[in-house]
C-alpha positions as CSV (number, residue, x, y, z in Angstrom):
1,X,-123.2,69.9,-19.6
2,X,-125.4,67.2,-21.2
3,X,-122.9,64.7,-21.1
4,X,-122.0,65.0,-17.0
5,X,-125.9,64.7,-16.4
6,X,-125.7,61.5,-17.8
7,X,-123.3,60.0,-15.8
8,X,-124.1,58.0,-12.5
9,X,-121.9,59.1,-9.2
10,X,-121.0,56.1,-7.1
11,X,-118.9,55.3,-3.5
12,X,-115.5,53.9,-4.5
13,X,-115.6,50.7,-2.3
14,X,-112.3,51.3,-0.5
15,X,-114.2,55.3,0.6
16,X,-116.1,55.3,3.9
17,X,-119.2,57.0,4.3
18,X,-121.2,57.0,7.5
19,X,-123.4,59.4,9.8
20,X,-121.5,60.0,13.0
21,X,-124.7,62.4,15.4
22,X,-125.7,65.3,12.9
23,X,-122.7,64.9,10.4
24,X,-122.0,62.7,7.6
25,X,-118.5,62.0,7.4
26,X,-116.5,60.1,4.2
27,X,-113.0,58.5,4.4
28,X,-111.3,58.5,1.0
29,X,-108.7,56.1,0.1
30,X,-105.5,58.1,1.3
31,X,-107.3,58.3,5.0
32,X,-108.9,61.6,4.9
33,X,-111.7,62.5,7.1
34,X,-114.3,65.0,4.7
35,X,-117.0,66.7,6.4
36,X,-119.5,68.8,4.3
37,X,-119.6,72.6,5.4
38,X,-121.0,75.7,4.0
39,X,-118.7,78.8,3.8
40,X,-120.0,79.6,7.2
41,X,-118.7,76.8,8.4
42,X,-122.4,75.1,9.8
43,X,-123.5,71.7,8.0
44,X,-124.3,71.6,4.3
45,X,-127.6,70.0,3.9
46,X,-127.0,70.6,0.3
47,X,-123.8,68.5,0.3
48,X,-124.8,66.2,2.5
49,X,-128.3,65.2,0.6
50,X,-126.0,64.8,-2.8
51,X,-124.0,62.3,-0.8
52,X,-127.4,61.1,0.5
53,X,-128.8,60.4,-2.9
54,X,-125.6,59.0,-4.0
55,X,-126.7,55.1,-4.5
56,X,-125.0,54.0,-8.0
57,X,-127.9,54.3,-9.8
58,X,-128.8,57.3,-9.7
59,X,-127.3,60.1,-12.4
60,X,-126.3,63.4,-11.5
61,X,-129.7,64.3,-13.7
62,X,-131.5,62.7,-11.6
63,X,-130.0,64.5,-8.6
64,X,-130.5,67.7,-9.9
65,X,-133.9,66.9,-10.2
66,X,-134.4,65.5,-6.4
67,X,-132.6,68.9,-5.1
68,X,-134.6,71.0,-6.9
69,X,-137.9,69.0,-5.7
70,X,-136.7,69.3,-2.1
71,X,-134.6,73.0,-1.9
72,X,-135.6,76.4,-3.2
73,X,-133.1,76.9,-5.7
74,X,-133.2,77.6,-9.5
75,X,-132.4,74.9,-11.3
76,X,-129.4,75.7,-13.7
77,X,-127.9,76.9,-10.6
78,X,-128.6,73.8,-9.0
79,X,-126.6,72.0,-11.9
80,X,-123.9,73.9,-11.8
81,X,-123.6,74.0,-8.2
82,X,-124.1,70.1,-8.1
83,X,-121.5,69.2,-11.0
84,X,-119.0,71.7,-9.3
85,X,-119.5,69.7,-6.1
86,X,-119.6,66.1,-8.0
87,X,-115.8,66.9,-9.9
88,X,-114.7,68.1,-6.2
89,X,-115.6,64.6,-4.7
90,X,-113.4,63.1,-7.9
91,X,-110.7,65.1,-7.3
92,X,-111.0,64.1,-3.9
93,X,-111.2,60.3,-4.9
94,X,-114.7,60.4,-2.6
95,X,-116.6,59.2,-5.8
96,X,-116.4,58.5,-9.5
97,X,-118.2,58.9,-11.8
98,X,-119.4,56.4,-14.6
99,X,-121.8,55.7,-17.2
């Protein structure tokens, strides 16, 4: 997983990302609306704080590192948890990831 922590997530320029009240909203490419949601359906904080610390220069290291400062959580769960998310947003063409 050393690799991954290396690389820097950015914003695609053509994605939209913007604060609309209490939710942060993203517009990939193809038009989609993404909202960030736990399994119970309330606001991620989590999710939304990755997004948050999302500002090209950052690498997902570095983000790791930030979450665990700010949550209660262990962090090689944190890593996972935040790589899992990271390749979702990919998939999702929501960000990419580079060196």
């Amino acid at each position: 997983m050393g690799d991954v922590m290396d690389a820097v997530p950015r914003l695609p320029p053509d994605v939209g990302l913007q604060r609309v009240g209490d939710r942060l909203l993203a517009v990939s490419p193809d038009d989609t609306l993404h909202t960030f949601e736990d399994a119970g359906g309330e606001v991620s904080e989590v999710a939304e704080r990755i997004l948050e610390l999302v500002d090209g220069r950052r690498t997902l290291g570095d983000i790791v590192a930030a979450l665990c400062e700010e949550f209660e959580v262990e962090p090689e769960v944190c890593r996972q948890d935040t790589v899992a998310f990271v390749r979702l947003l990919v998939r999702k063409k929501v960000l990419v990831l580079g060196p």
